[in-house]
MILORO-324947 format. One record per residue (C-alpha): chain; x, y negated, z negated. Coordinates in steps of 0.25 Angstrom, whole numbers, plus 5000, padded with zeros to 4 digits. Layout:
N
+--------+------+------+------+
: chaine :    x :    y :    z :
+--------+------+------+------+
:      A :    X :    Y :    Z :
...
+--------+------+------+------+
// end
This chain:
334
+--------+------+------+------+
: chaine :    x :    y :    z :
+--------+------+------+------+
:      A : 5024 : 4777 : 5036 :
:      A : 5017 : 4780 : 5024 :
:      A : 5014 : 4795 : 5028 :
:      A : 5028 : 4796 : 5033 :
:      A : 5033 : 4792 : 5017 :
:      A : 5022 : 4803 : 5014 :
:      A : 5028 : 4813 : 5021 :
:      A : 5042 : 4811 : 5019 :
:      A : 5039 : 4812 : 5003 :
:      A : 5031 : 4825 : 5006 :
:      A : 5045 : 4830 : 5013 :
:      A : 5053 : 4826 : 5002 :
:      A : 5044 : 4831 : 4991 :
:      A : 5044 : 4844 : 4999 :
:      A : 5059 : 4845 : 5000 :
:      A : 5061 : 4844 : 4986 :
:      A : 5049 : 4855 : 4982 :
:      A : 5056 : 4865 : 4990 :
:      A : 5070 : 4860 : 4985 :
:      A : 5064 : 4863 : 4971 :
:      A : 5057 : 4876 : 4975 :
:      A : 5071 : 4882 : 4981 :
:      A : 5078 : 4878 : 4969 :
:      A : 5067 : 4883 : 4959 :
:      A : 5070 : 4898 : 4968 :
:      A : 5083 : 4894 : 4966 :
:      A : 5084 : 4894 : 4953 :
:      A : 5075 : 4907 : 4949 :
:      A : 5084 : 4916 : 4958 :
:      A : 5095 : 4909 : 4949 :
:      A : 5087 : 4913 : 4938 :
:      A : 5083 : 4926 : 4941 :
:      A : 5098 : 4931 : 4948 :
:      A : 5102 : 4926 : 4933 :
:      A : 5093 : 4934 : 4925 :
:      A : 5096 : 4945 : 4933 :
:      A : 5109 : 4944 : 4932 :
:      A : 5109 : 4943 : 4917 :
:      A : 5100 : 4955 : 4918 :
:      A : 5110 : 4963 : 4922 :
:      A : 5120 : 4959 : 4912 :
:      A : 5111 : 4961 : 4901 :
:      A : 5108 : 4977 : 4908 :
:      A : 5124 : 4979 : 4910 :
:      A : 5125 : 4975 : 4895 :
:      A : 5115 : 4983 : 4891 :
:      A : 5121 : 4995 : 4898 :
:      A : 5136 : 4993 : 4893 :
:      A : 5139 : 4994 : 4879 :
:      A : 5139 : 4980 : 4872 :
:      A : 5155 : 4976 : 4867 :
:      A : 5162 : 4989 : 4870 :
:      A : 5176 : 4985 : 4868 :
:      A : 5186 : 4995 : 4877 :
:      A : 5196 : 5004 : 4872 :
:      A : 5211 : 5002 : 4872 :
:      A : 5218 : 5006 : 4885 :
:      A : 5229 : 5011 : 4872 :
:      A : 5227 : 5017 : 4859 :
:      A : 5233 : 5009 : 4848 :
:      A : 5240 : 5017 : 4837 :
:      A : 5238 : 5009 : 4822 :
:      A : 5237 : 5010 : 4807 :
:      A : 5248 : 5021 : 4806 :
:      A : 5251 : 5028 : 4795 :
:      A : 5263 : 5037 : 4795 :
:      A : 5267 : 5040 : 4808 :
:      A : 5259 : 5044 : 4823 :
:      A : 5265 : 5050 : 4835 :
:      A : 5261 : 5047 : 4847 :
:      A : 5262 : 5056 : 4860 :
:      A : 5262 : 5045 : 4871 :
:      A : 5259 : 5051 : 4886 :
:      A : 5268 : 5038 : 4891 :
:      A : 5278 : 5042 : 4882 :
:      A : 5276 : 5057 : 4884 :
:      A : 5281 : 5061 : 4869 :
:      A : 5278 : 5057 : 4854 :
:      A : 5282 : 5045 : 4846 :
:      A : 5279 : 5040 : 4835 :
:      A : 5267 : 5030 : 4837 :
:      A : 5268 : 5016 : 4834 :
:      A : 5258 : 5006 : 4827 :
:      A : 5251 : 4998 : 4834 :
:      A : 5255 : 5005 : 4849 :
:      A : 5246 : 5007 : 4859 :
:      A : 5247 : 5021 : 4865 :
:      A : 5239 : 5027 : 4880 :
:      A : 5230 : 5036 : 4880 :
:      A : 5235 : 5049 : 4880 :
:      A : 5243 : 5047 : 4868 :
:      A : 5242 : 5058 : 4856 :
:      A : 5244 : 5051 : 4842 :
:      A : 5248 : 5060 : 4829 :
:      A : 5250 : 5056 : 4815 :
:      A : 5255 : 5066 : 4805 :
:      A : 5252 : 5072 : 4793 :
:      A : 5254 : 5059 : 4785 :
:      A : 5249 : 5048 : 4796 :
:      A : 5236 : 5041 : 4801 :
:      A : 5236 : 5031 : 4812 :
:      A : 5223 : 5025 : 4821 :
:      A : 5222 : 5023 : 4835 :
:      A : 5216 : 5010 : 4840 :
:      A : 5207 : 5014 : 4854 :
:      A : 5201 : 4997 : 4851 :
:      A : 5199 : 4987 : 4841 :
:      A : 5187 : 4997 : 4836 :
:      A : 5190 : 5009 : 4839 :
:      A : 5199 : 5019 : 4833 :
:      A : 5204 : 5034 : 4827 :
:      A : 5211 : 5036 : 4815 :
:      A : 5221 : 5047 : 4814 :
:      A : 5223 : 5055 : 4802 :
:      A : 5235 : 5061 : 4798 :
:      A : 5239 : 5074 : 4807 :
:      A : 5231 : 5070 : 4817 :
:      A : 5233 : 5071 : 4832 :
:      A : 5225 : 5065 : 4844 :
:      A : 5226 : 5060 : 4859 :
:      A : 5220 : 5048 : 4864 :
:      A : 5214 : 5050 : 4879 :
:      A : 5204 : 5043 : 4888 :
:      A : 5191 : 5045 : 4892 :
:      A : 5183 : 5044 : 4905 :
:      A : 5185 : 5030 : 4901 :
:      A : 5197 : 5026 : 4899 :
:      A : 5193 : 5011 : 4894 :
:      A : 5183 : 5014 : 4886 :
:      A : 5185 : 5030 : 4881 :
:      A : 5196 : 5037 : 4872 :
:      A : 5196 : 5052 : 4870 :
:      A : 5203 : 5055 : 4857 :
:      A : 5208 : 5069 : 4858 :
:      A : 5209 : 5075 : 4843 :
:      A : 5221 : 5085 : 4840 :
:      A : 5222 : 5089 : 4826 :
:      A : 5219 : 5081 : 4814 :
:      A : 5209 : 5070 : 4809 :
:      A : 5203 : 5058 : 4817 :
:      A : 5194 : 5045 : 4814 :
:      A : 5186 : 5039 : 4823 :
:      A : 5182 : 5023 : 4822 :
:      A : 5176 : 5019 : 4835 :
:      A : 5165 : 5011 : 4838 :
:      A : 5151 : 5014 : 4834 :
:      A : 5145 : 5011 : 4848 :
:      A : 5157 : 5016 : 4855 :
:      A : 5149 : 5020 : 4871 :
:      A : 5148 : 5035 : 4875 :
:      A : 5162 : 5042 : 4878 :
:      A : 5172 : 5029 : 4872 :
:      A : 5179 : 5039 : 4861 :
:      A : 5179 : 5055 : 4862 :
:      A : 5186 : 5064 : 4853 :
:      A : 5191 : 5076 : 4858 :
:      A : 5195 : 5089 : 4851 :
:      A : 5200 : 5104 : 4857 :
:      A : 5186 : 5109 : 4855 :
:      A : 5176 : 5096 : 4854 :
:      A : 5173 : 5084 : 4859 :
:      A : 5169 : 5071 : 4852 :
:      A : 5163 : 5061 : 4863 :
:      A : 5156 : 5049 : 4860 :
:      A : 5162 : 5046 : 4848 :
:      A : 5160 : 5033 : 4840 :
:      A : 5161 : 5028 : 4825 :
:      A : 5169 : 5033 : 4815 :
:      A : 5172 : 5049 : 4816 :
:      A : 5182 : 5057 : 4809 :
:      A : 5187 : 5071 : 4817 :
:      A : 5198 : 5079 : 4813 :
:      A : 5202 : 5092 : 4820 :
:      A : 5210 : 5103 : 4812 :
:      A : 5219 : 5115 : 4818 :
:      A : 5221 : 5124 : 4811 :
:      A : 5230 : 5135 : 4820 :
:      A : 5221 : 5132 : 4832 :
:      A : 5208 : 5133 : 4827 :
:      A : 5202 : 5119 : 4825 :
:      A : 5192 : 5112 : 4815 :
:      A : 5187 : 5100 : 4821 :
:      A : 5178 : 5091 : 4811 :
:      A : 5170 : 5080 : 4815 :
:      A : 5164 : 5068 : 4807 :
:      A : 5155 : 5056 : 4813 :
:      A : 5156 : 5045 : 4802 :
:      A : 5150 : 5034 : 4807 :
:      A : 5149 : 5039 : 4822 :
:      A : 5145 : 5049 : 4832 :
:      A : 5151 : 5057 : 4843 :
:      A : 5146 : 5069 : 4851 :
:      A : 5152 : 5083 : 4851 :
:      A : 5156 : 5092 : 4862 :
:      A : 5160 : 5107 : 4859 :
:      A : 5160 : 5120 : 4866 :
:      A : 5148 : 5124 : 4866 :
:      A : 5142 : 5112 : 4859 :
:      A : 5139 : 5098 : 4854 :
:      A : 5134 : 5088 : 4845 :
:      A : 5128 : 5077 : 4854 :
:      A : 5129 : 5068 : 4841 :
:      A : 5137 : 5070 : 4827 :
:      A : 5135 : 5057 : 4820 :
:      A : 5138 : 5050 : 4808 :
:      A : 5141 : 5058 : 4795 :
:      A : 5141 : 5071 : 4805 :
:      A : 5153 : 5083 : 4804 :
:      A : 5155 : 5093 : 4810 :
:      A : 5165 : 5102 : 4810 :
:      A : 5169 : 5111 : 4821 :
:      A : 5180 : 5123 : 4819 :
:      A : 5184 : 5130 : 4834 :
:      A : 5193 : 5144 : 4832 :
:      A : 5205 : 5144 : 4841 :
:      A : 5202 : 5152 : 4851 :
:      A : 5188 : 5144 : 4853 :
:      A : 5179 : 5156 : 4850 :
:      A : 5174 : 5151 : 4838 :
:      A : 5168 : 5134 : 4836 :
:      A : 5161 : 5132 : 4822 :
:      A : 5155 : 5119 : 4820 :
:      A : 5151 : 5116 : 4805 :
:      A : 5141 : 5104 : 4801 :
:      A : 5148 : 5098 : 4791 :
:      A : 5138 : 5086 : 4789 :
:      A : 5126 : 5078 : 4795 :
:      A : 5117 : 5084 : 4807 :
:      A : 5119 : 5084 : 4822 :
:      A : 5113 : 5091 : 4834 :
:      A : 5125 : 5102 : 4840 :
:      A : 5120 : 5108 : 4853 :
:      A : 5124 : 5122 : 4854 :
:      A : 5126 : 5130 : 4869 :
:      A : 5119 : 5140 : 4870 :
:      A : 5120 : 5146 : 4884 :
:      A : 5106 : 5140 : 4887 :
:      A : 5103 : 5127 : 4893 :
:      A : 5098 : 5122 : 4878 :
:      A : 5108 : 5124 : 4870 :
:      A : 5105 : 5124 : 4854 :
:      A : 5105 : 5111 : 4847 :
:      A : 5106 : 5114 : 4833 :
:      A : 5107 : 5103 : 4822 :
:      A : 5119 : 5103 : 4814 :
:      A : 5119 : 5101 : 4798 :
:      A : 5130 : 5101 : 4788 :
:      A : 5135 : 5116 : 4786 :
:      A : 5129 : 5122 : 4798 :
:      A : 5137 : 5129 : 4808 :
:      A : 5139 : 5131 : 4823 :
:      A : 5149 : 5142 : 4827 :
:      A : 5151 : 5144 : 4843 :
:      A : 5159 : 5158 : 4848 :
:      A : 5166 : 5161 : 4859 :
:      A : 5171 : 5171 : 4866 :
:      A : 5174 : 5175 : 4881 :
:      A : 5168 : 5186 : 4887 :
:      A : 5177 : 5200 : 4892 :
:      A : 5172 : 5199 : 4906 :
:      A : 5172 : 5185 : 4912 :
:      A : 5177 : 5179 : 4902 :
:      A : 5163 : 5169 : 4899 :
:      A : 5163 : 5162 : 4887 :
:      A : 5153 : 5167 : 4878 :
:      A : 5146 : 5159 : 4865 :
:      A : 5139 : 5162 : 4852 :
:      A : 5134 : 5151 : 4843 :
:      A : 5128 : 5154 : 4830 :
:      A : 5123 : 5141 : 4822 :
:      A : 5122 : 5142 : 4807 :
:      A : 5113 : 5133 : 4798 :
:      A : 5118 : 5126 : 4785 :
:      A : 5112 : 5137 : 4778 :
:      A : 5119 : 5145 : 4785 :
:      A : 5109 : 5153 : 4793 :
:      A : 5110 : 5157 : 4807 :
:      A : 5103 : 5148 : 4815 :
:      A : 5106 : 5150 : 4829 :
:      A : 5115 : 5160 : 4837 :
:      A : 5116 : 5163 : 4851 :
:      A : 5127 : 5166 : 4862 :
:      A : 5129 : 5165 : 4876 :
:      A : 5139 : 5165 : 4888 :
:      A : 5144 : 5152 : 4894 :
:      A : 5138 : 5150 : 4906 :
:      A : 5128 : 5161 : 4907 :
:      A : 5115 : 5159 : 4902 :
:      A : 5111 : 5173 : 4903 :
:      A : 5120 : 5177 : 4893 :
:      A : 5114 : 5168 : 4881 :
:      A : 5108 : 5175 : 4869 :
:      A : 5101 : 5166 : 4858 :
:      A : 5099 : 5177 : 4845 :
:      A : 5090 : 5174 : 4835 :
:      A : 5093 : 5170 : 4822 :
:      A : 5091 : 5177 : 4809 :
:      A : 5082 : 5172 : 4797 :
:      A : 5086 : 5158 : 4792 :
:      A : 5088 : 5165 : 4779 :
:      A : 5099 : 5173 : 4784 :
:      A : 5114 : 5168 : 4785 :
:      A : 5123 : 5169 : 4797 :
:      A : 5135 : 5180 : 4792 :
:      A : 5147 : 5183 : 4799 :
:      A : 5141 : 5195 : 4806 :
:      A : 5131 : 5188 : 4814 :
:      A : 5145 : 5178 : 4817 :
:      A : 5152 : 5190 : 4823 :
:      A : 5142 : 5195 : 4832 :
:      A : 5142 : 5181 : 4840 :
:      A : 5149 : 5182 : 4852 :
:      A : 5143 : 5195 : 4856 :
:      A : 5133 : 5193 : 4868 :
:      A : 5127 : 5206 : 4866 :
:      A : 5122 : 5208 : 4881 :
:      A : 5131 : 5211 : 4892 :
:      A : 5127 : 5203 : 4902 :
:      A : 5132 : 5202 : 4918 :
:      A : 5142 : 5191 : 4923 :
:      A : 5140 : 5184 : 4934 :
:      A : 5145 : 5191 : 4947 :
:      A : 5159 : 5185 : 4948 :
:      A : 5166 : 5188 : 4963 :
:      A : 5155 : 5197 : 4967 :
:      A : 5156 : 5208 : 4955 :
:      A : 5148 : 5208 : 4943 :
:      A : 5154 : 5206 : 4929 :
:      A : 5146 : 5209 : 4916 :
:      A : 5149 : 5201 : 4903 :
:      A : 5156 : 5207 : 4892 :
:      A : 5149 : 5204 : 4877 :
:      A : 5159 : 5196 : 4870 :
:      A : 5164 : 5205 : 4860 :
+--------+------+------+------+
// end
């Protein structure tokens, strides 16, 4: 009897081992699906920007001074704009001579208007979280957020692109005739800079820049007004030049189309703040063979007119590509 009350104590003390062994597993896998678990949310959080708050679906139209019209595409003509309304994408606001207003894109982010100016309001890739603020004439202010993510504002003119764009920016576009000044000027911000035949990965805070296009797009001239940035200059070659900018040195891009074929052909020539010829060179879109870098003169010699006017020139006549079977030659851009 008494070794049957051994063994029946030896079963039960049994049982309850194992029972406490399963539930010590039990627990751990709890434990270790938990901490995974909050692994994951702690690497999602890491990889999404922390408190990004979303952009109207509408833009709100506020603190008007004088009068706005609004072209609305649901209405499909102009109007006077309301305060306080909220208007679709698509819509082109306008304040006169005498008016200001400011359009709300969130409770933090906004653009002022200044009198005589024009834009539209477009979306981006993301229509939630982007807004493309296509610039017509006149003078804007920026005030977006200082960690606004990649691509959430752009502003866009005929002849450059503002991407990226955060902080506080002031950009006004003049037209004179069709020729157009656009000036640009980070305050507190940053944005990067698309042209043809260059950008500015970065003009930040206390930057300017000033670019002037002809109307007939043969001539950019990009003027450093103040502070210094990196512009990065095509060049036909697969480096293309990157030249550090500085208040008063110049940038001026030619174009002009060949006879035969019609290429685009290109000739840079970048001046220093001392106004010596730093670099010049010209090429032919699209054909590497047709690049000429020229040497520049003395530092002690300043770029006059003369070595301007000779720019466009490639002076070797070179072959085109055989196009339908017949062999074309290249005429120097006169």
């Amino acid at each position: 009897m008494k070794q049957l009350s051994l063994l029946k104590v030896g079963c039960c003390a049994f049982a309850v081992l194992a029972t406490s062994v399963a539930w010590s597993e039990d627990e751990t896998e709890n434990v270790n699906a938990e901490a995974q678990t909050e692994d994951a949310k702690t690497e999602e959080k890491a990889k999404a920007p922390e408190n990004v708050q979303p952009l109207s679906p509408l833009t709100q139209l506020s603190r008007i001074m004088g009068s706005v019209t609004v072209t609305d595409p649901d209405v499909g003509k102009s109007q006077l704009g309301m305060q306080g309304k909220r208007y679709p994408t698509g819509s082109i606001f306008e304040t006169d001579a005498n008016s200001t207003a400011v359009l709300q894109f969130s409770s933090v982010d906004s653009v002022r208007l200044s009198a005589g100016a024009a834009v539209q309001i477009l979306a981006g890739e993301n229509p939630e979280m982007s807004r493309i603020i296509k610039l017509i004439r006149g003078q804007i202010q920026t005030f977006f957020r200082d960690n606004a993510p990649d691509g959430m504002f752009q502003v866009e003119t005929p002849n450059a692109v503002l991407k990226n764009v955060v902080g506080k920016g002031d950009y006004t576009l003049t037209v004179a005739g069709t020729d157009e000044t656009l000036r640009i000027a980070t305050i507190t911000g940053s944005c990067l800079v698309e042209g043809p035949q260059y950008s500015i990965p970065a003009l930040r805070a206390a930057n300017t820049l000033s670019v002037f296009t002809a109307a007939d797009r043969t001539l950019s001239r990009l003027f450093g007004e103040s502070g210094e940035y990196v512009i990065v200059l095509e060049n036909g070659t697969e480096e293309p030049l990157q030249y550090k900018m500085s208040p008063q040195a110049v940038v001026k891009i030619y174009r002009q189309h060949a006879k035969v074929g019609g290429r685009l052909i290109v000739a840079t020539m970048v001046i220093s703040p001392k106004e010596t010829l730093e670099h010049r060179f010209r090429f032919a879109m699209g054909r590497p063979q047709l690049v000429r870098i020229d040497e520049v003169r003395p530092k002690d010699e300043k770029a006059s007119e003369e070595t301007e006017g000779d720019l466009p020139v490639l002076l070797t006549t070179q072959k085109e590509e055989k196009e339908g079977g017949e062999e074309k030659k290249e005429d120097p851009v006169e």
